[in-house]
N, C-alpha and C positions, 0 to 999 in steps of 0.2 A: 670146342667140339664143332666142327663143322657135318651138317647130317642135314641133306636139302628135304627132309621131311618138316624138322624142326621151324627153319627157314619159311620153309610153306606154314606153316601154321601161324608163324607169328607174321607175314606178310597177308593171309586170311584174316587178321585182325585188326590189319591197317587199313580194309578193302570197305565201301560203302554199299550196303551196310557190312559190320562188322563182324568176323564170324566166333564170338568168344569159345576157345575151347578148353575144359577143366584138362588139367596134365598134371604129372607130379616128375619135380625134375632132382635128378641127383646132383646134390653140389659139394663138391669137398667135406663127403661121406656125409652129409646131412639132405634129407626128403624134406623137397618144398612143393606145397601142391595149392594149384590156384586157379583161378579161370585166363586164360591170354587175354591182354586187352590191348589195343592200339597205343601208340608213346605218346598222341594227344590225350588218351584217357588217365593215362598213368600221371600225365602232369598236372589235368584237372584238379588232381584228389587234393593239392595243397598250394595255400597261397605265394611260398617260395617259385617250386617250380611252374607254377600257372603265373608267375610274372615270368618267367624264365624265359618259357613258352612264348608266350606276347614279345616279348624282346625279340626275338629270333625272326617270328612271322614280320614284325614290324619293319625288323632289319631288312626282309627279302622287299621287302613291297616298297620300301623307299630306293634301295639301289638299282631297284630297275625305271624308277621315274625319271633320271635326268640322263641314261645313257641314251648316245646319239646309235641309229640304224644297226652298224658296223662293230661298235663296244657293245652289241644286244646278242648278235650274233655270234661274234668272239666269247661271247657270256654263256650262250646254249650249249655252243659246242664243250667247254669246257665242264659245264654241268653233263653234259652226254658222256663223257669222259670219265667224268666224277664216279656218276651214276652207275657207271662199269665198274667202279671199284669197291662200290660201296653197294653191291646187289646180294651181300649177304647182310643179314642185322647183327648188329655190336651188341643188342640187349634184347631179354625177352622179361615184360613187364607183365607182373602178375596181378588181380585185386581177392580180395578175401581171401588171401596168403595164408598156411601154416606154415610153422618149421617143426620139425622132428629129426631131433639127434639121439644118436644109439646111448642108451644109458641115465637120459634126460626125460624127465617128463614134458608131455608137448607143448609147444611154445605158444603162447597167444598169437587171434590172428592180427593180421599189420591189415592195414586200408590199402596199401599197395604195394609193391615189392618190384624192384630192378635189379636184375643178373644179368652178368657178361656173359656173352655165347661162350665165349673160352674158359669157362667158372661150371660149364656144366658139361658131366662124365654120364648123363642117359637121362631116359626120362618115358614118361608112360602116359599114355592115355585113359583117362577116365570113361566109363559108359559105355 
């Protein structure tokens, strides 16, 4: 689903400070409802992905140490580039998640939750 509302919302979450907002989003026919939180938050929650995380960060800060002027600049542009392609979010990361599916009693809640933007058919605003 691309919806530049959604987008806004989960890009307000990645902003300092952060602006968490309760939503309930529909996902192949199942209501999931949570607060938005930034993908540094969502990784925090667990010691997999919070090494994950460090890895990645790690990875950026060491390959910009030995590139000469020229590969620095070749490196922006190409992240500017990136940047253009990648100005929607691939996931909208939930905490204090429920799930409810029709038929089911409701699911316990998870510590944190990650959906594909293309996994989600609508979604609502809380409050």
């Amino acid at each position: 689903m691309h919806d530049p509302l959604l987008e806004y919302i989960i890009a307000m979450a990645e902003e300092d400070p952060p602006i968490e907002t309760e939503i309930t989003l529909v996902v192949g026919g199942a209501l999931i409802t949570g607060h938005v939180v930034s993908e540094e938050a969502y990784m925090a929650h667990h010691p997999l992905t919070s090494l994950y995380f460090q890895l990645l960060s790690d990875d950026d800060e060491e390959s910009g140490n030995d590139e000469s002027e020229a590969e620095e600049e070749a490196a922006e542009e190409e992240d500017e580039e990136q940047d253009d392609c990648d100005d929607e979010a691939a996931f909208v990361h939930l905490r204090d998640a429920r799930c409810y599916s029709p038929g089911q009693p409701a699911g316990g809640t998870a510590r944190v939750y990650r959906i594909a933007i293309g996994n989600v058919s609508g979604f609502t605003l809380a409050g």
